[in-house]
Backbone as CSV, one residue per row, in Angstrom:
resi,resn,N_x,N_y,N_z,CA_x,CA_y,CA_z,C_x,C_y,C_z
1,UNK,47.919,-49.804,31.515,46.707,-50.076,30.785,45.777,-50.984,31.574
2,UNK,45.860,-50.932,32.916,45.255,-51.597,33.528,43.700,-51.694,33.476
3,UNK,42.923,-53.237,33.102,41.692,-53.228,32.893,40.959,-53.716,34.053
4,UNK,41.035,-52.745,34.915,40.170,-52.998,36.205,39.070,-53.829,37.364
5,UNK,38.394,-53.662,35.401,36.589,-54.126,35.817,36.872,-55.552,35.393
6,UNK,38.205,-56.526,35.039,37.816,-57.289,34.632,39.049,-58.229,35.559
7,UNK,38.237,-59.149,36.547,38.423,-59.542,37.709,38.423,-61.045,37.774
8,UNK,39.364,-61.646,38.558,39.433,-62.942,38.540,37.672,-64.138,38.695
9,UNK,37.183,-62.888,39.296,35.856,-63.521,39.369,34.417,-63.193,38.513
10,UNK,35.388,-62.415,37.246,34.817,-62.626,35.934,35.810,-63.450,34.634
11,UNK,36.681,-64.375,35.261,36.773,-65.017,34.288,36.734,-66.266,34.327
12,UNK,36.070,-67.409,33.211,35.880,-68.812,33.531,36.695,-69.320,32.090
13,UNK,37.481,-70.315,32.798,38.230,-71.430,31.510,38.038,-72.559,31.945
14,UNK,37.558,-72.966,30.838,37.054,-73.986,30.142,37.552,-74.892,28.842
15,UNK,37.778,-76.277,28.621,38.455,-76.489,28.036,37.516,-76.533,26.489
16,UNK,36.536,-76.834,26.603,35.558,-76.604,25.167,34.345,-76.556,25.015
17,UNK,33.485,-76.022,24.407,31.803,-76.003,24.533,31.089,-76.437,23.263
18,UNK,30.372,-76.838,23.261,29.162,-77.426,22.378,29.146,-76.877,20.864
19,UNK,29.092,-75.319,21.389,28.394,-74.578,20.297,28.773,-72.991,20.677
20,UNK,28.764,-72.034,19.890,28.836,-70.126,20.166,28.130,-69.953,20.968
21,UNK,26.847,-70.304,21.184,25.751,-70.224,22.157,25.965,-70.292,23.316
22,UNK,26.171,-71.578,23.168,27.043,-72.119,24.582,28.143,-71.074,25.516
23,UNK,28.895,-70.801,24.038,30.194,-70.125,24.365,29.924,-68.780,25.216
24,UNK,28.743,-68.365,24.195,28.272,-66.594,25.413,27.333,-66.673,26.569
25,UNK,26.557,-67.952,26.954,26.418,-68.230,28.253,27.038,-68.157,29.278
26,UNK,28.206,-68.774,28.828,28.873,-69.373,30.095,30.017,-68.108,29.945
27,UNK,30.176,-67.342,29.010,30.564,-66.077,29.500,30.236,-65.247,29.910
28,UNK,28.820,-64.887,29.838,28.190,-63.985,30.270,27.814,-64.274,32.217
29,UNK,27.738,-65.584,32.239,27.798,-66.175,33.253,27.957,-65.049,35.140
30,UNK,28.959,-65.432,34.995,29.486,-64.028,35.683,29.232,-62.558,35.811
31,UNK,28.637,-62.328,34.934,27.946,-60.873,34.452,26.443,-60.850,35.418
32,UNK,25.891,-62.129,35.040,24.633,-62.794,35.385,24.079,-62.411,37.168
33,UNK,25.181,-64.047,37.469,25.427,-63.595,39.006,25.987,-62.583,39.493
34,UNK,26.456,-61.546,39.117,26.707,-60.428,39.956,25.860,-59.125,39.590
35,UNK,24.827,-59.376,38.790,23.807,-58.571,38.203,24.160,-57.020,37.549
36,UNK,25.016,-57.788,36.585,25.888,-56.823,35.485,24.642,-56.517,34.211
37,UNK,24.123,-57.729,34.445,23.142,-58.145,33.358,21.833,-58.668,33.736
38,UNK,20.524,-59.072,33.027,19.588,-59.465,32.946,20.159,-60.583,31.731
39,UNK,18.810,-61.890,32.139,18.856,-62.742,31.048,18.949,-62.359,29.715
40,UNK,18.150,-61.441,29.648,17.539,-60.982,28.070,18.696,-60.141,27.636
41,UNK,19.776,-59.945,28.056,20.857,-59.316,27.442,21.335,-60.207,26.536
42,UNK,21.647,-61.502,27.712,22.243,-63.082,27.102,21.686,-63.135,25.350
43,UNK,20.144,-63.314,25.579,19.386,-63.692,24.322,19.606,-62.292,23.379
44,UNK,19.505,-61.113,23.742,20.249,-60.394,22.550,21.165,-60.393,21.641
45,UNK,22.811,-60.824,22.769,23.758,-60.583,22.114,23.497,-62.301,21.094
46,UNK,23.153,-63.225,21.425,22.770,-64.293,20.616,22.331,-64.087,19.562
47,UNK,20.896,-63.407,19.425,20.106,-62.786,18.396,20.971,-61.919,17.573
48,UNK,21.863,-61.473,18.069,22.669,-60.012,17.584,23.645,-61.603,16.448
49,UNK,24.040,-61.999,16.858,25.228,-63.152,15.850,24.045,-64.005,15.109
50,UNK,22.823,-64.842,15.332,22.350,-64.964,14.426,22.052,-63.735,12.951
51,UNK,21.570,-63.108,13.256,20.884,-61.854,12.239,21.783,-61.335,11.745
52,UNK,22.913,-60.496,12.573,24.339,-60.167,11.506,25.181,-60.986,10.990
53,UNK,25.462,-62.391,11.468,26.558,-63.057,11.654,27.683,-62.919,12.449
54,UNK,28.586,-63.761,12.183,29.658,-63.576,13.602,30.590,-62.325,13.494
55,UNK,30.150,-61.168,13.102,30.845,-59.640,13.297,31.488,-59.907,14.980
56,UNK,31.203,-60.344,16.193,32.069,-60.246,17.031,33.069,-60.944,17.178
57,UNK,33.285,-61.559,16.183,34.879,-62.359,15.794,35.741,-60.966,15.772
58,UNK,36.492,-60.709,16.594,36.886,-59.168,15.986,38.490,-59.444,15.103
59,UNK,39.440,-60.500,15.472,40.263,-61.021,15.645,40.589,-62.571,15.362
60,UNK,41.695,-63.324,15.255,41.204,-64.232,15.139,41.641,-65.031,16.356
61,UNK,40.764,-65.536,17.265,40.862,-66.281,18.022,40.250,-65.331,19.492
62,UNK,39.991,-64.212,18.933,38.692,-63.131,19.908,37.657,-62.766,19.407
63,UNK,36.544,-62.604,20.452,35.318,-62.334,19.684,34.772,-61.616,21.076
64,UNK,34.048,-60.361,20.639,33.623,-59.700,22.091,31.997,-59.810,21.569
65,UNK,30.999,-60.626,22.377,29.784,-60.234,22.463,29.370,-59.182,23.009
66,UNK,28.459,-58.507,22.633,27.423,-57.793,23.196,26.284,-57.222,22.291
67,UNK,25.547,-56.571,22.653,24.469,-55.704,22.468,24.207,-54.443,22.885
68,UNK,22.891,-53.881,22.037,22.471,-52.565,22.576,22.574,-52.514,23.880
69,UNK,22.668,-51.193,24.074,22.031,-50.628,26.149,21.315,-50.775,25.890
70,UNK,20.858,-51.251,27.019,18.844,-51.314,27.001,18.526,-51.500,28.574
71,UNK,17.368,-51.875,28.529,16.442,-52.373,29.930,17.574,-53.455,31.016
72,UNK,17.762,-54.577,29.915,18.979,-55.180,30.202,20.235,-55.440,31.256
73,UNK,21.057,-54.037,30.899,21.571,-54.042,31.774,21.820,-52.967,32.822
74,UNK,22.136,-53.372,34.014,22.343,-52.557,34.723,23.867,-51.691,35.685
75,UNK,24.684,-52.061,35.025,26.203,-51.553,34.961,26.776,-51.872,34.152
76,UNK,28.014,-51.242,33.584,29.099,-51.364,32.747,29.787,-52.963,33.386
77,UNK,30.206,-53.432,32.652,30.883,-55.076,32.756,31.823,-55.313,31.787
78,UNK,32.211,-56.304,32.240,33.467,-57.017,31.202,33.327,-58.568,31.474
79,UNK,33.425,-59.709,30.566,33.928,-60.564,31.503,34.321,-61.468,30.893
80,UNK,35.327,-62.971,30.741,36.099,-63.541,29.934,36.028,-64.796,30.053
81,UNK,35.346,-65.509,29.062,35.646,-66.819,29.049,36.584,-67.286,28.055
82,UNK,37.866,-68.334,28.605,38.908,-68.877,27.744,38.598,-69.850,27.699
83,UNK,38.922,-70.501,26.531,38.706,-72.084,26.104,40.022,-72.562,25.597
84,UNK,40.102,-73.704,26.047,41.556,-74.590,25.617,41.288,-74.710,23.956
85,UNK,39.576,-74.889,23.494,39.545,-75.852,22.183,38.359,-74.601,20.928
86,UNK,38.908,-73.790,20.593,38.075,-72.894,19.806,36.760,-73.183,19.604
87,UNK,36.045,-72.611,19.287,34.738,-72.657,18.856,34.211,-71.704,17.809
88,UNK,33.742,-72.167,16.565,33.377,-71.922,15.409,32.286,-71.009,15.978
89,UNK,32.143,-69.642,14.678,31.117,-68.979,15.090,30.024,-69.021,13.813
90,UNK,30.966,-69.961,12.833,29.816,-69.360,11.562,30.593,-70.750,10.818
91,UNK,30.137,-71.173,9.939,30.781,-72.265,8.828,32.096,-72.330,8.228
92,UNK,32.183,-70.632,7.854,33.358,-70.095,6.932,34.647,-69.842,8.218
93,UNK,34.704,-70.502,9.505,35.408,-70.631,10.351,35.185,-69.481,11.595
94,UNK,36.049,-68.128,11.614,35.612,-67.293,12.600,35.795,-67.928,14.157
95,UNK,36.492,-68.794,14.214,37.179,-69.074,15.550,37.559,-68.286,16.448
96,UNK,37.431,-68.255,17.390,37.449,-67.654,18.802,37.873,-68.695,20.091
97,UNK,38.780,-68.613,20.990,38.755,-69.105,22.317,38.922,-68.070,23.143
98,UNK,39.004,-66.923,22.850,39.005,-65.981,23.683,37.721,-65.077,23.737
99,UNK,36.300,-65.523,24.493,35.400,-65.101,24.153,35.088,-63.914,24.974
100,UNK,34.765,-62.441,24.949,34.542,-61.612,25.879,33.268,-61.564,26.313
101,UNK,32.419,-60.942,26.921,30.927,-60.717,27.192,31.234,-59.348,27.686
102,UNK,30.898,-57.961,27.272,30.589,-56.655,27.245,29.397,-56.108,27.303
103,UNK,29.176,-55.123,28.338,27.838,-54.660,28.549,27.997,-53.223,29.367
104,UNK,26.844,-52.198,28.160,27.303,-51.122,29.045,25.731,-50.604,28.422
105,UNK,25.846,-49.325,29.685,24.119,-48.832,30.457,23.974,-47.541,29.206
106,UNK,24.759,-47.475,28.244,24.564,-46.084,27.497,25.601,-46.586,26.101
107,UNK,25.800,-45.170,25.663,26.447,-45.188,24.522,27.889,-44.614,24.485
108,UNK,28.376,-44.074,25.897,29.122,-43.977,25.813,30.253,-44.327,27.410
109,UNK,29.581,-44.259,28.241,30.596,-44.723,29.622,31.285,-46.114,28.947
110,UNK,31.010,-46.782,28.259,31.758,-48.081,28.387,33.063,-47.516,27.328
111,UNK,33.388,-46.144,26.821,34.661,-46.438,26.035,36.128,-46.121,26.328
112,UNK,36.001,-46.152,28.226,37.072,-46.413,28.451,37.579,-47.843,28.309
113,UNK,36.924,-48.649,28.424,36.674,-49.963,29.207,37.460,-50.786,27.166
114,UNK,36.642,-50.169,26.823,37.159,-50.500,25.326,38.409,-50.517,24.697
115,UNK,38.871,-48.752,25.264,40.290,-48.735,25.042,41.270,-49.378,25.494
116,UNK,41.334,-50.119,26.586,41.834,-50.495,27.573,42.239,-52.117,26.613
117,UNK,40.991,-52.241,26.546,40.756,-53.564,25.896,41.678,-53.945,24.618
118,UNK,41.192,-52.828,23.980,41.850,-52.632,23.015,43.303,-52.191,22.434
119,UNK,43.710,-51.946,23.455,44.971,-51.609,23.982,46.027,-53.295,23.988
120,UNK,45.321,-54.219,24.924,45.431,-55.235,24.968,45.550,-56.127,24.159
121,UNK,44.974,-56.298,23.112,44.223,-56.861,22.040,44.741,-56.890,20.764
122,UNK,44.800,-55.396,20.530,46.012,-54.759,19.868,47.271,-55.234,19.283
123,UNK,47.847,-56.212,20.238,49.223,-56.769,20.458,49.313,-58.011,20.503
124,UNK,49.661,-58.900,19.183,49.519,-60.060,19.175,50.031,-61.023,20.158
125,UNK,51.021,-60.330,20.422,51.805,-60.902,21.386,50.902,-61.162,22.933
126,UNK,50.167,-60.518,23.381,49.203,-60.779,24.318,48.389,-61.794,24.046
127,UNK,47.797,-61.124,22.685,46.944,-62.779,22.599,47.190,-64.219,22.694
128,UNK,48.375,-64.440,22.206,48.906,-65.248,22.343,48.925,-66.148,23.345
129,UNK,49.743,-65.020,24.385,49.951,-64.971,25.897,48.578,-65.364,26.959
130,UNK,48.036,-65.091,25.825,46.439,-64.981,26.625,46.050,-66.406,26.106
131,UNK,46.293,-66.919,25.112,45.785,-68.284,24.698,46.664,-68.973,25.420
132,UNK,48.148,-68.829,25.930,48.675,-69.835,26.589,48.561,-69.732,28.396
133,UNK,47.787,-69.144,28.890,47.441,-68.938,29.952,46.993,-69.922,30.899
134,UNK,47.482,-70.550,31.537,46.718,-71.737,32.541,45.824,-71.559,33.481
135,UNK,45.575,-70.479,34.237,44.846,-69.716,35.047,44.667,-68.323,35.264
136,UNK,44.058,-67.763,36.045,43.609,-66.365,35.891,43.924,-65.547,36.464
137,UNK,45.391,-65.845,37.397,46.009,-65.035,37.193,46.897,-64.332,36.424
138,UNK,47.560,-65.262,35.660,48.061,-64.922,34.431,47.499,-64.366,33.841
139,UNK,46.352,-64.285,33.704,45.494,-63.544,32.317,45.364,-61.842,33.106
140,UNK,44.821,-61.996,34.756,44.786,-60.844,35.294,46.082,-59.913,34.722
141,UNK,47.212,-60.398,35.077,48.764,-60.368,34.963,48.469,-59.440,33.402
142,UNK,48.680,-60.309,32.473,48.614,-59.383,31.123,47.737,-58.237,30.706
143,UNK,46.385,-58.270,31.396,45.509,-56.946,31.607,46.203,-55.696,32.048
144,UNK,47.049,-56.575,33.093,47.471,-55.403,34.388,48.643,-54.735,33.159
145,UNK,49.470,-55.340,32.676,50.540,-54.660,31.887,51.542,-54.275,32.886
146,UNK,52.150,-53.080,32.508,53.201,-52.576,33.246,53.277,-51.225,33.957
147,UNK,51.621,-51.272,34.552,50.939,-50.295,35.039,52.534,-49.819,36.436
């Protein structure tokens, strides 16, 4: 189930952030500098959790941002920021330290990238694994599975 696109030099841990805001910056981060993305993706998927609410909580203690395809972006991406110290996405709790940043050029190339994910995700036991992770290779490590 190996998740490919998602590379030691898309993931940043961190032990805690400010605010959700915060949280999809500095995940998207990586997306940024390697021009996965445009700024204005950033401010979408933001806009996208104000106006719906925190729907990308998918899980508890994951939350995958993103947004429409659009102008935005310009390749399919993945990329992962972990936090030692959760971060609230809404009042009524919706905690996340496992924050994703997702971005894809259409409506449908990105659903391999999903399954994969989801595959992962799936299995509490990863998450877990994934919250007790000290660095990135370990986290690479549990992507990779038992390819």
């Amino acid at each position: 189930m190996a998740l490919d696109t998602l590379t030691k030099d898309k993931i940043t841990m961190k032990e805690k952030v400010n605010d959700w805001q915060e949280a999809i910056y500095i995940a998207a981060e990586p997306l940024l500098a390697q021009n996965y993305i445009e700024p204005g993706y950033v401010e979408s998927m933001i806009d996208s959790v104000k106006t719906l609410g925190p729907y990308i909580v998918i899980a508890p203690n994951v939350a995958i941002a993103h947004a429409r395809p659009d102008n935005y972006v310009n390749k399919v991406g993945i990329s992962l920021l972990k936090l030692g110290v959760p971060i609230n996405f809404s009042e009524k709790g919706h905690e996340a330290a496992l924050i994703f940043v997702f971005c894809s050029t259409d409506h449908t190339s990105h659903l391999t990238i999903l399954k994969q994910l989801a595959q992962v995700l799936g299995d509490t036991q990863h998450i877990e694994a994934l919250m007790q992770s000290q660095d990135k290779e370990a986290i690479i490590t549990i992507f990779k599975g038992d390819d």
